[in-house]
C-alpha positions in Angstrom: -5.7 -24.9 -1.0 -6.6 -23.4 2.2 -3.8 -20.4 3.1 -1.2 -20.9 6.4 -3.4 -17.9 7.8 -7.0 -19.8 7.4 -4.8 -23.1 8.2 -4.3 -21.8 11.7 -7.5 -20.5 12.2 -9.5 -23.6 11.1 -7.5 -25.2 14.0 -8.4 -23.0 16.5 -11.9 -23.4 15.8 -11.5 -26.9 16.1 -9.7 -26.4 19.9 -12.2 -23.9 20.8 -9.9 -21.2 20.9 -9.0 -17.9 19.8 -5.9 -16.5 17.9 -2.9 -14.5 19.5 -1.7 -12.6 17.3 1.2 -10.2 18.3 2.5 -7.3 16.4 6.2 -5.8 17.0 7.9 -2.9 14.6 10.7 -4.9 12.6 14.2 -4.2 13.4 13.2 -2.5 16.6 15.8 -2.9 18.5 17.3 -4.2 15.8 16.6 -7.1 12.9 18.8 -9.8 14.9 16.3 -9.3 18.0 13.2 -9.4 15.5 14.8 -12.8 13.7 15.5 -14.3 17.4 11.9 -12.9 19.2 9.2 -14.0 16.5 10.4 -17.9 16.9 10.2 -17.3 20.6 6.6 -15.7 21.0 5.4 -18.6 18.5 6.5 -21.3 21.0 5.0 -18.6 23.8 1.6 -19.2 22.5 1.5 -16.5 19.4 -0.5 -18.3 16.5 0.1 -15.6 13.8 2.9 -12.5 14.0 2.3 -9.3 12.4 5.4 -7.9 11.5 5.4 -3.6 11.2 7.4 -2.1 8.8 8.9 0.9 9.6 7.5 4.5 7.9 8.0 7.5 8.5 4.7 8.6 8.3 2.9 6.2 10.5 -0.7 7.8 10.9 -2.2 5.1 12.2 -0.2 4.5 14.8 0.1 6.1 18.5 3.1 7.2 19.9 4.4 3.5 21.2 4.4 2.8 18.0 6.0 6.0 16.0 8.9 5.3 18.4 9.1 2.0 17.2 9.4 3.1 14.1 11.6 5.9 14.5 14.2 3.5 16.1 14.1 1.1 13.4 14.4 3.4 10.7 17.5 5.5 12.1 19.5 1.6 11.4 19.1 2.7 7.8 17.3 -1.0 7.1 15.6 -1.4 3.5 13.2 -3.5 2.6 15.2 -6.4 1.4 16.8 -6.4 4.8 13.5 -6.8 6.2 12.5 -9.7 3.6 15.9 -11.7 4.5 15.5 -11.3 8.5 11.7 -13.1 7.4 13.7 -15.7 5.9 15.9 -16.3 8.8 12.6 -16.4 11.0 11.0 -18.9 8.7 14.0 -21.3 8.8 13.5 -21.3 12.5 9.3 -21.3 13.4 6.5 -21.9 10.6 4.2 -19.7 12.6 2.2 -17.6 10.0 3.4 -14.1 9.1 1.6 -11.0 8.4 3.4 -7.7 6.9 2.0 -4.7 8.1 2.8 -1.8 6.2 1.5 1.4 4.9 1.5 1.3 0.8 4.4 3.4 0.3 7.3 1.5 1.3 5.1 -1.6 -0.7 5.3 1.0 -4.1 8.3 1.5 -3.4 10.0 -1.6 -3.4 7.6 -2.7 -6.5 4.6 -4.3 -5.8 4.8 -7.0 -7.7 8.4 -7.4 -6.6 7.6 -7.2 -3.5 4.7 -10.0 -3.5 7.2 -12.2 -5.1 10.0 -11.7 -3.3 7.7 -11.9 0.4 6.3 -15.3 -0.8 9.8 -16.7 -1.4 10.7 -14.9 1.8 7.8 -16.6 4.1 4.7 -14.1 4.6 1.6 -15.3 4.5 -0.1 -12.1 4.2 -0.5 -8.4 3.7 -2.1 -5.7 5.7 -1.8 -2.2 4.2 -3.1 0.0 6.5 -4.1 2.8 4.1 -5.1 1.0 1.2 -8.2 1.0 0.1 -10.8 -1.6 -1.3 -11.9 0.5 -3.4 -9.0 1.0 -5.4 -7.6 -2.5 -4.7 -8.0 -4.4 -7.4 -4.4 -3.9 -8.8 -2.9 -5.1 -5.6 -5.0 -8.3 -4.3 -4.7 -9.2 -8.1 -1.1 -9.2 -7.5 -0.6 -10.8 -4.0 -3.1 -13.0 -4.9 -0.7 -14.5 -8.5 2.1 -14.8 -5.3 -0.1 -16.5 -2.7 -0.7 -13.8 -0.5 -3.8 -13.0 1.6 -4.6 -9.3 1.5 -5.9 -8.0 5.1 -8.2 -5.4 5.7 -9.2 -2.9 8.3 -13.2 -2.6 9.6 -13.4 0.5 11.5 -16.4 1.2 14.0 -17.6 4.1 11.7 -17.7 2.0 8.1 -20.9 1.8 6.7 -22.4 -1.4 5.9 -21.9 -1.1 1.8 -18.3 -0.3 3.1 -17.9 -3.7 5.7 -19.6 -5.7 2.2 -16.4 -4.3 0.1 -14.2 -4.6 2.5 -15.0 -8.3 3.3 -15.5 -9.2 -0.5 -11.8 -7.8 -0.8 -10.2 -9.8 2.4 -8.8 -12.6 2.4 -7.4 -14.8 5.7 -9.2 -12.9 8.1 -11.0 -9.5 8.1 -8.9 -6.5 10.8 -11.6 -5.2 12.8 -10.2 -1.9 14.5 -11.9 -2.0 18.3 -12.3 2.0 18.3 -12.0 5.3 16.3 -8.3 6.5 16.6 -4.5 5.4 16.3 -2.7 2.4 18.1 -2.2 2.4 21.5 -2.7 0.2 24.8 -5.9 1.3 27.2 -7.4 -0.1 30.3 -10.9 -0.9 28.7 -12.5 -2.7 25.7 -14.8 -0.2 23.6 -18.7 -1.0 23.8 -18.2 -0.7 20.0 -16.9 -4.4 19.3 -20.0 -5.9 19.5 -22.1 -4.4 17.3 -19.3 -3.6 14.9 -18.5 -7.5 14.9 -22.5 -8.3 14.6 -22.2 -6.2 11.1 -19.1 -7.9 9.9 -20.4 -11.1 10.6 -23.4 -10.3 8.3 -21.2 -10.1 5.4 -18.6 -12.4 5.7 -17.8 -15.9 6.9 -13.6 -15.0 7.1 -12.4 -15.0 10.9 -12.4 -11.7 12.4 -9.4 -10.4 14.8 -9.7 -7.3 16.8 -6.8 -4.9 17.5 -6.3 -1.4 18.9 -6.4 -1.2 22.4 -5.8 -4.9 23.5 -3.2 -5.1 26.2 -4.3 -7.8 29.3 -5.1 -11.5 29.7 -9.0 -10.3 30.2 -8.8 -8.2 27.0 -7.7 -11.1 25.2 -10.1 -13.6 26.9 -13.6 -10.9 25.9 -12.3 -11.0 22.1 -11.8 -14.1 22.0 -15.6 -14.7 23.1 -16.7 -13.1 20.2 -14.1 -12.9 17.5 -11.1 -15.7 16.4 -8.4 -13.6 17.3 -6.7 -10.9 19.9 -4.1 -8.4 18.1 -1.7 -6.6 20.7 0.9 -4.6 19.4 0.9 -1.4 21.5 1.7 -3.1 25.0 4.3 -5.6 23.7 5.9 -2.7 21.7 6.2 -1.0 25.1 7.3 -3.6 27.0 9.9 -3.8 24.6 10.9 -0.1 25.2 11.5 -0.8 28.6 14.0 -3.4 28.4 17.3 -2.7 28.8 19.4 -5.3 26.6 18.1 -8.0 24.0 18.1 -11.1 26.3 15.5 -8.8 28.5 13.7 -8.4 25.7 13.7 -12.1 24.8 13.1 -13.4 28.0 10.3 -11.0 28.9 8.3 -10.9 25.9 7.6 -14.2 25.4 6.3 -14.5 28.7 4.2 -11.7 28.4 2.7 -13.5 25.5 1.9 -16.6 27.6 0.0 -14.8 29.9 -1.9 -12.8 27.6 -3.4 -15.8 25.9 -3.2 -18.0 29.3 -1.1 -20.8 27.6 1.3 -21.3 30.2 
């Protein structure tokens, strides 16, 4: 049975169109904005939501981000707080979910307690941004016994043998990082997409998203050219910054989703 995550891409195919997929920092401003926004960017034209868990340690991420995080975390949520807000989103959109983490607040929690208890919650899948294929096997064994579809990240610099293990190890789409570096909104597309994508494509048949750097309409529209789907997390997470209140917040971001994918 096909995952919510290929579900949606499968249908996009079929409309000729590419996947929005917006990320925002959970509980940034706080969890009852997070519960109210994700239902409100799904009916703006986001297909799949990647929801960032806060960590303290967030190399990956540029400084939009950290902030994020750094907000979040000083509400002193946990990770079951995080799991019941996904369960209060999922009672009001069935937009697919993504988690998108770093390992250690998964090990943490428990990794098989957290696969269970994110399956029962709503997510659809599982991006760790520092985990590894190569020392995998533990943890897509697990999410895979609760459902989940373990994303990776293809970087312009992995080797071919790398982009094969990666893709054998992915499943719901493959994470292809648009440039060398952390997070972070930027006024140009790297020339690196395209041959990076033309070496993905050689080892897997998975849908392919880009991310890192996406942040206008035309941005989205040149991904979605080549690849099935557009992340943006950097320039909604600053919008979001900017906002003074929560109904800013959930008035503007929405429609900042509409006109990046052009849906409205």
């Amino acid at each position: 049975m096909a995952s919510a995550i290929e579900s949606t891409f499968r249908r996009l195919r079929e409309q000729r169109t590419g996947a929005l997929i917006p990320f925002i920092t959970a509980g940034d401003p706080d969890l009852e904005v997070t519960i109210r926004l994700v239902p409100e960017m799904a009916r703006a034209g986001a297909d799949i939501v990647e929801l960032g868990i806060p960590f303290s340690d967030p190399l990956a991420d540029g400084p939009t981000i950290q902030r994020s995080s750094e907000r979040a975390l000083r509400r002193g949520y946990r990770m079951a707080d995080f799991l019941e807000a996904v369960r209060a989103i999922r009672a009001r959109t069935d937009v697919p979910l993504v988690l998108f983490s770093y390992y250690n607040p998964l090990y943490q929690y428990g990794l098989e307690r957290l696969a269970r208890d994110a399956r029962a919650a709503g997510i659809d899948g599982i991006l760790a941004t520092d985990m590894t294929p190569e020392e995998s096997a533990d943890y897509r064994s697990v999410l895979a016994d609760s459902g989940l579809d373990p994303i990776f990240l293809v970087a312009p610099t992995s080797t071919d043998e790398r982009i094969a293990k990666i893709a054998s190890c992915s499943r719901g789409f493959v994470y292809l990082v648009s440039r060398t570096g952390v997070t972070g909104a930027r006024e140009a597309l790297p020339e690196t997409i395209a041959p990076t994508l033309r070496r993905v494509r050689a080892h897997t048949d998975l849908p392919v998203a880009v991310g890192f750097g996406i942040s206008r309409p035309e941005h989205v529209q040149a991904v979605w050219a080549a690849a099935e789907g557009a992340v943006v997390g950097s320039a909604i997470v600053a919008l979001m910054e900017q906002c003074t209140d929560a109904e800013e917040i959930l008035a503007r971001v929405p429609e900042f989703c509409r006109h990046l994918a052009g849906r409205g």
